[in-house]
Every structure is written in structure tokens, then in C-alpha cells.
Backbone as JSON Lines, residues from 0, in Angstrom:
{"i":0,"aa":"X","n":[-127.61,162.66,106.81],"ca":[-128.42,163.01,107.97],"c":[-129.27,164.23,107.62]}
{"i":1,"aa":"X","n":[-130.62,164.46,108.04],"ca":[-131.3,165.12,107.7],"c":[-131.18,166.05,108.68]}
{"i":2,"aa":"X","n":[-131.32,167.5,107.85],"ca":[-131.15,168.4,109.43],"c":[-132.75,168.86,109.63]}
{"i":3,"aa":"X","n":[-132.85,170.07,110.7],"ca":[-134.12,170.17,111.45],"c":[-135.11,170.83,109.79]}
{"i":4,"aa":"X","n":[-133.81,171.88,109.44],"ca":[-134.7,172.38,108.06],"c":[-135.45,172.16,107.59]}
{"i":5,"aa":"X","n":[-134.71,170.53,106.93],"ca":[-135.35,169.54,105.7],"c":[-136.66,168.77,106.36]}
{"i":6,"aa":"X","n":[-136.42,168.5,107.76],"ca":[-137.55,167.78,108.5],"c":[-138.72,169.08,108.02]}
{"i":7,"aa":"X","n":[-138.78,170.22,108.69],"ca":[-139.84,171.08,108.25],"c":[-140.58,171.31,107.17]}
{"i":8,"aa":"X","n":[-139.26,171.59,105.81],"ca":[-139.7,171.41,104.9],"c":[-141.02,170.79,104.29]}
{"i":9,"aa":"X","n":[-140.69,169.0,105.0],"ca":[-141.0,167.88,104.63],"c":[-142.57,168.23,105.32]}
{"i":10,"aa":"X","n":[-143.0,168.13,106.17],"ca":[-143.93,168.32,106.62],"c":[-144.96,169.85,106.08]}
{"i":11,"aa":"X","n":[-144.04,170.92,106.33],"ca":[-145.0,171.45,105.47],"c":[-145.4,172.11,103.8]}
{"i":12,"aa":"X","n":[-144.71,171.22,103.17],"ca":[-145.08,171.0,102.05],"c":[-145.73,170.24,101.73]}
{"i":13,"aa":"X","n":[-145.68,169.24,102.69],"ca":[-147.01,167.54,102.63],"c":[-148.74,168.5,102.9]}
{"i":14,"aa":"X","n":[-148.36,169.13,104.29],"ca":[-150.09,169.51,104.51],"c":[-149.93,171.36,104.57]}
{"i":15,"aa":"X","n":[-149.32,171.89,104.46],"ca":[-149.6,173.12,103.22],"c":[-149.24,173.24,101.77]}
{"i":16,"aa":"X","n":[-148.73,172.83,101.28],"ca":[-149.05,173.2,99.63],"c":[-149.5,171.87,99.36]}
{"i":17,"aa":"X","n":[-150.12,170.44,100.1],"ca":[-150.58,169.24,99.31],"c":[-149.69,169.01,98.34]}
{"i":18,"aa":"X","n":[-148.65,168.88,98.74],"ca":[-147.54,168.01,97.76],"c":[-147.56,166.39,98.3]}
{"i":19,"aa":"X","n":[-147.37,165.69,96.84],"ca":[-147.41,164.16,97.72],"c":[-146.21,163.81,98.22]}
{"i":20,"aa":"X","n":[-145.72,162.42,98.58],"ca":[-144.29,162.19,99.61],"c":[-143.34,162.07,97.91]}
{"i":21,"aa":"X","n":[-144.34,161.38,97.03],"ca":[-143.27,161.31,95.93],"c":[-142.38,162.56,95.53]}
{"i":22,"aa":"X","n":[-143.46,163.52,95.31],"ca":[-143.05,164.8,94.64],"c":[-141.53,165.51,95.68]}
{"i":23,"aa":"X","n":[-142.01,165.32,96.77],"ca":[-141.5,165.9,97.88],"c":[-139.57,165.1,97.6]}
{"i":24,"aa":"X","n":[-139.76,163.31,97.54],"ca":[-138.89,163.02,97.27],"c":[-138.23,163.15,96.32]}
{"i":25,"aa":"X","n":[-138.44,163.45,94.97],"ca":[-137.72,163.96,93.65],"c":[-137.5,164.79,93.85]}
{"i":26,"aa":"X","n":[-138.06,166.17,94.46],"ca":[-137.06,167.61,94.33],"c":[-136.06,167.68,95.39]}
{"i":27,"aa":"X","n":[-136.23,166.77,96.83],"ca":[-134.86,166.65,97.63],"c":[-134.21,165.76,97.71]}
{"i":28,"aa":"X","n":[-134.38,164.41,97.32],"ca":[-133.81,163.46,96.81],"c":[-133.78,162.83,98.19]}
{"i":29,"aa":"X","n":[-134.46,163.36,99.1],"ca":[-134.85,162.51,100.7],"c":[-135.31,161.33,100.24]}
{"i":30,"aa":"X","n":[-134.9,160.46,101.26],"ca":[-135.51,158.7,101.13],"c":[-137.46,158.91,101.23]}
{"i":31,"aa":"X","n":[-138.18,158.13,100.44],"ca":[-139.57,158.16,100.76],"c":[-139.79,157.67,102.03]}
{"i":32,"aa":"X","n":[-139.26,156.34,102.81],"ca":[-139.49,156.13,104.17],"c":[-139.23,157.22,104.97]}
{"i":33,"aa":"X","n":[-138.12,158.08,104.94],"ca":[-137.95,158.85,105.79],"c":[-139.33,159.75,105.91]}
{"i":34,"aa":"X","n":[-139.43,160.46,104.41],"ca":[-140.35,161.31,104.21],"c":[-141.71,160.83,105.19]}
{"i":35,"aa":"X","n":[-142.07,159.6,104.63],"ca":[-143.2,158.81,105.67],"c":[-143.09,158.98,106.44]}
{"i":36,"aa":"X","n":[-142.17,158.72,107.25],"ca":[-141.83,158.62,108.66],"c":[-141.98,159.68,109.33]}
{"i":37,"aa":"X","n":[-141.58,161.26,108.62],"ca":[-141.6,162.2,109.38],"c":[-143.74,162.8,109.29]}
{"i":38,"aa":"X","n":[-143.87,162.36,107.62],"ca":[-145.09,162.6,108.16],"c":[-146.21,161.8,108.99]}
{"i":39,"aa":"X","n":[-145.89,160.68,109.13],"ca":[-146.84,159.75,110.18],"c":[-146.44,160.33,111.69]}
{"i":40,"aa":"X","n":[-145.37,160.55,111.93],"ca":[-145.2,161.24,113.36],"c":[-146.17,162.39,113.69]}
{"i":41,"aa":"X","n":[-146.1,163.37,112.67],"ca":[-146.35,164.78,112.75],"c":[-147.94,164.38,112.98]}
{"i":42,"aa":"X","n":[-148.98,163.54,112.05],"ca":[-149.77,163.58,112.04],"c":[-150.38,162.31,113.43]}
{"i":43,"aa":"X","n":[-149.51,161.65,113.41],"ca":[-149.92,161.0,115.15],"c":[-149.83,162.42,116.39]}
{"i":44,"aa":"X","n":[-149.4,163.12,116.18],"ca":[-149.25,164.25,117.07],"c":[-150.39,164.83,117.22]}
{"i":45,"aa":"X","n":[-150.66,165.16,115.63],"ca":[-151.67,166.23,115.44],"c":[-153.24,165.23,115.98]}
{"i":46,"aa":"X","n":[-153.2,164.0,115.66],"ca":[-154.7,163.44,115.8],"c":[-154.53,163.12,117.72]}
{"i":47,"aa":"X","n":[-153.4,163.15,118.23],"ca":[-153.28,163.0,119.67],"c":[-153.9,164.4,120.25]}
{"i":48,"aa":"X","n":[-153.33,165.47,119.84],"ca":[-154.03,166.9,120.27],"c":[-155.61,167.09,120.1]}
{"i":49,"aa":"X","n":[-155.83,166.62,118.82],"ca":[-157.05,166.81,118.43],"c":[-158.22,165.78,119.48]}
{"i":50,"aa":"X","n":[-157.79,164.66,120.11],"ca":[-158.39,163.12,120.54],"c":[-158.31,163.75,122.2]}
{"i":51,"aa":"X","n":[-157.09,164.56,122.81],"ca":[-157.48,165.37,123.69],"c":[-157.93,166.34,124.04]}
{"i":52,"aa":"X","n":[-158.76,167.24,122.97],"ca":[-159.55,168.18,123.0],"c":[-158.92,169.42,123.63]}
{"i":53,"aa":"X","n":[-157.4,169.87,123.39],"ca":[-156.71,170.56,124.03],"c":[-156.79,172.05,123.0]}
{"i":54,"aa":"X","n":[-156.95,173.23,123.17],"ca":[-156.57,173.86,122.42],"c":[-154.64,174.58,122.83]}
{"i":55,"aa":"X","n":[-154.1,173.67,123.47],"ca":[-152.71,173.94,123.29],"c":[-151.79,173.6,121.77]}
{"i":56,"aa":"X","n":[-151.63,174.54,120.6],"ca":[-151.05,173.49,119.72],"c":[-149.17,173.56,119.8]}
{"i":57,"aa":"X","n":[-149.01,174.16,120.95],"ca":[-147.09,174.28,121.54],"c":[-146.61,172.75,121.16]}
{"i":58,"aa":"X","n":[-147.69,171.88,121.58],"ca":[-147.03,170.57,121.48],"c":[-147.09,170.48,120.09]}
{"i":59,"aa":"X","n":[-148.12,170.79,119.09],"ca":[-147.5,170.47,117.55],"c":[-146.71,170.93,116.8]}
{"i":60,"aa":"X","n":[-146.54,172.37,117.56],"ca":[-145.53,172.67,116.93],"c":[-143.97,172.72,117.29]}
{"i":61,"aa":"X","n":[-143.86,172.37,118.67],"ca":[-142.93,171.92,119.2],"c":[-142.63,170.09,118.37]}
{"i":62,"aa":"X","n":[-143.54,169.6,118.02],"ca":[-143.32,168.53,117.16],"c":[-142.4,168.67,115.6]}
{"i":63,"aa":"X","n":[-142.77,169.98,115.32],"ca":[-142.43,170.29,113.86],"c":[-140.63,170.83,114.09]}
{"i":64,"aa":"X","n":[-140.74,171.18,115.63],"ca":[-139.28,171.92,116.21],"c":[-138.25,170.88,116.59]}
{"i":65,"aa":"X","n":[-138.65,169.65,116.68],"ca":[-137.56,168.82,117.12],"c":[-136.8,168.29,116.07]}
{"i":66,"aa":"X","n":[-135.57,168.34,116.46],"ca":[-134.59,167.67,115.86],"c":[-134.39,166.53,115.23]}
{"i":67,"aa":"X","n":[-134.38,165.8,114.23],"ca":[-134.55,164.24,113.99],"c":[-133.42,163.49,114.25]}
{"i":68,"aa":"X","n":[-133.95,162.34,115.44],"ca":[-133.21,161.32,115.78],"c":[-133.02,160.11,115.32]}
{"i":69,"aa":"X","n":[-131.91,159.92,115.83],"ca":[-131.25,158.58,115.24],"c":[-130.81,157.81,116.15]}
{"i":70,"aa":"X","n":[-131.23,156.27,116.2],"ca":[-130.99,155.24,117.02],"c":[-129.8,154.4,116.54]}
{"i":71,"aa":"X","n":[-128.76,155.09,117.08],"ca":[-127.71,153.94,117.06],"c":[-127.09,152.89,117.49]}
{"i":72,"aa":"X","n":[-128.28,152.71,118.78],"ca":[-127.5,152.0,119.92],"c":[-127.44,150.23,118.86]}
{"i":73,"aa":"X","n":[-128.02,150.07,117.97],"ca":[-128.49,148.54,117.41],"c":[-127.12,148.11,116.92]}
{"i":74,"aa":"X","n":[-126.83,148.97,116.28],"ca":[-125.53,148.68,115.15],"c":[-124.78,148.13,115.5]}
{"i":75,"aa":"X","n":[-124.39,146.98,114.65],"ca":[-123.15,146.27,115.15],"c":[-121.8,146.71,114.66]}
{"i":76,"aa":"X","n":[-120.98,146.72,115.73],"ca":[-119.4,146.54,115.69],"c":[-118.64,145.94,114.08]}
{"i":77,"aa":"X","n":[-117.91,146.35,113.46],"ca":[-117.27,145.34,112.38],"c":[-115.62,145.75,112.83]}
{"i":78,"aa":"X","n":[-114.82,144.63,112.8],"ca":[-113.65,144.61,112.81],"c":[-113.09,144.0,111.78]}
{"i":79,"aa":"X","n":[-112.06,144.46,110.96],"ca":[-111.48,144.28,110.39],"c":[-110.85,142.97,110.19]}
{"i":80,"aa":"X","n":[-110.48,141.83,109.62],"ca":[-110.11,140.53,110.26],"c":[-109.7,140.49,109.17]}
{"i":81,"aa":"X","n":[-108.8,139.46,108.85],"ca":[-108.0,138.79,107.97],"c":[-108.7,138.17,107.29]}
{"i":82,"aa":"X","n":[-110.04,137.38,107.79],"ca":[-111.28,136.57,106.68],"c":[-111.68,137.66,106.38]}
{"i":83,"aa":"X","n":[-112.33,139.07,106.74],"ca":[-112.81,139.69,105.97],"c":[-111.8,140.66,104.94]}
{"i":84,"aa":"X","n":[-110.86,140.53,105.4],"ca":[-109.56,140.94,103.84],"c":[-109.73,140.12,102.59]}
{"i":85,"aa":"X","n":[-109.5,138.49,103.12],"ca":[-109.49,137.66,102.08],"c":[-110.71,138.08,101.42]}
{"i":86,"aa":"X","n":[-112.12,138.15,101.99],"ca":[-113.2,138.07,101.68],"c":[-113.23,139.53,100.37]}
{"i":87,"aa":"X","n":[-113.07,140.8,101.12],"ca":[-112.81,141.61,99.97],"c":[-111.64,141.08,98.9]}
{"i":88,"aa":"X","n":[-110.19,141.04,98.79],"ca":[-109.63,140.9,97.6],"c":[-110.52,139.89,96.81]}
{"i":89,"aa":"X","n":[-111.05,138.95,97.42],"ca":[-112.13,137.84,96.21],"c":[-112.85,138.65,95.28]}
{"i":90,"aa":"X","n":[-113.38,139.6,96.04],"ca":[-114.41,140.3,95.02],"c":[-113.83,141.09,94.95]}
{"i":91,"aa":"X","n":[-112.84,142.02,94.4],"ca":[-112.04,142.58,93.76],"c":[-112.05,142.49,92.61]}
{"i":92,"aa":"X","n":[-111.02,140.76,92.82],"ca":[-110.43,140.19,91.69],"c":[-111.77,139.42,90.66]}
{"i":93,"aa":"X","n":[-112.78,138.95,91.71],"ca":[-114.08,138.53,90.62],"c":[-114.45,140.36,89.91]}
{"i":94,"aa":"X","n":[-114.67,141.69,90.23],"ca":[-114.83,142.22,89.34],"c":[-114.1,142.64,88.38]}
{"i":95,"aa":"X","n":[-112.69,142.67,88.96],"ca":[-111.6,142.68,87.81],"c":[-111.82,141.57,86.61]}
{"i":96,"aa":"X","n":[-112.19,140.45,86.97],"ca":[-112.39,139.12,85.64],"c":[-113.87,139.52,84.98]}
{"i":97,"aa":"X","n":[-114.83,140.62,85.99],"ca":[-115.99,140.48,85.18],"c":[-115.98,141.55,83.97]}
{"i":98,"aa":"X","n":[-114.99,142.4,84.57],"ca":[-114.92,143.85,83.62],"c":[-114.19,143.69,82.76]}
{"i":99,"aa":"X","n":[-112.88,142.52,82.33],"ca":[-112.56,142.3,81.52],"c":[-113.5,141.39,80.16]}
{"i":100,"aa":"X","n":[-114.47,140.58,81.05],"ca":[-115.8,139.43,80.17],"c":[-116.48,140.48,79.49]}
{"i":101,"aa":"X","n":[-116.64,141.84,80.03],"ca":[-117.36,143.13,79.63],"c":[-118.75,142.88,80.23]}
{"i":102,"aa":"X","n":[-119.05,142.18,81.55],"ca":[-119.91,142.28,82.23],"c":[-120.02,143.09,83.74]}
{"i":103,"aa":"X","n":[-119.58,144.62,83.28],"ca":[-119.15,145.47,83.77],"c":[-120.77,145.88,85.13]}
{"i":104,"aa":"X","n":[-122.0,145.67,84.58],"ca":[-123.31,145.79,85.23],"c":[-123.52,144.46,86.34]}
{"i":105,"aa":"X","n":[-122.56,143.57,86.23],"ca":[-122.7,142.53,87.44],"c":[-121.71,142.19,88.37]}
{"i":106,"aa":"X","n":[-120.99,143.93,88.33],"ca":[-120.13,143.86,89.12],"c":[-120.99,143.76,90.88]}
{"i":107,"aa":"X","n":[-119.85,143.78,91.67],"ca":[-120.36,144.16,93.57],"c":[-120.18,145.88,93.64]}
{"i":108,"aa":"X","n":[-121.02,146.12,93.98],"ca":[-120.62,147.82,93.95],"c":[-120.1,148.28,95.5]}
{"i":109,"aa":"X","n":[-120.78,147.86,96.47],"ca":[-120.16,148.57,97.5],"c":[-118.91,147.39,98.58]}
């Protein structure tokens, strides 16, 4: 989870020092969507202020102040079940037979 910090960071290192989203993502190892994400917001903000001819910029930077959210309501439920036991020991035991073949790179990782 990203805290408010890293959100800031992200943004102003994009449009004060002109760092790109790549660069930005190799030195914090933040996801590039995220990175996107926080800067397409910031800058829908900024072209909304600008499109209302407001000289208030509280709202952009109250943009840069918020917290980043997360929508969890989507996620589904997993319960534990006896097919999904069987289902893991299978792939267990298939990477146990693959690591013995020494096809250790086609294992299931998670």
C-alpha cells in the first residue's frame, strides 16, 4: 500500500524535476500503473482548475494532500474447501516431480 508520502513524491518528481514514470518506477520500485494513475488524476485536477478559470489552487493542492484509496468493495470472498486443498496438493506434488526433471523455471510460483 502506498502511503500519502510516496503518492507526493510521485507527482512531484513527474512535474518538478521532469522525471519520467519509468525512472520514477526503478528508484521506488512503485507499480508504473499506479505511478500513471496518480499522475493522470493530479493532472485531470490541474486542467479542471485551469478550464474553470479559478485562481483557487487549495483544490490542487488539496489533490496532492489526499490519501490514496483503495476499492475493495469488488473482491471476492475465497473459502477454503476441500476441492481447493485437493487442487493445491496437485500442484505441489506436480512441482515436486518438476524439480526433480530439473525443470525447476516451470514450476507454479504462487
Amino acid at each position: 500500500m502506498i502511503s500519502l508520502e510516496e503518492k507526493q513524491q510521485i507527482i512531484l518528481r513527474h512535474f518538478h524535476d521532469g522525471e519520467s514514470q519509468r525512472k520514477i518506477h526503478k528508484e521506488t520500485g512503485i507499480s508504473r500503473k499506479t505511478i500513471r494513475k496518480y499522475i493522470k488524476n493530479y493532472e485531470h485536477a490541474k486542467r479542471e482548475l485551469i478550464e474553470s478559470n479559478s485562481d483557487c489552487h487549495s483544490d490542487l493542492v488539496a489533490d496532492i494532500m489526499d490519501k490514496p484509496q483503495y476499492d475493495t468493495s469488488k473482491r471476492k470472498n475465497v473459502k477454503l474447501t476441500e476441492e481447493l486443498m485437493a487442487r493445491i496438493e496437485f500442484y505441489v506434488k506436480e512441482n515436486e516431480t518438476k524439480r526433480a526433471e530439473g525443470k525447476a523455471k516451470q514450476q507454479k510460483k504462487k
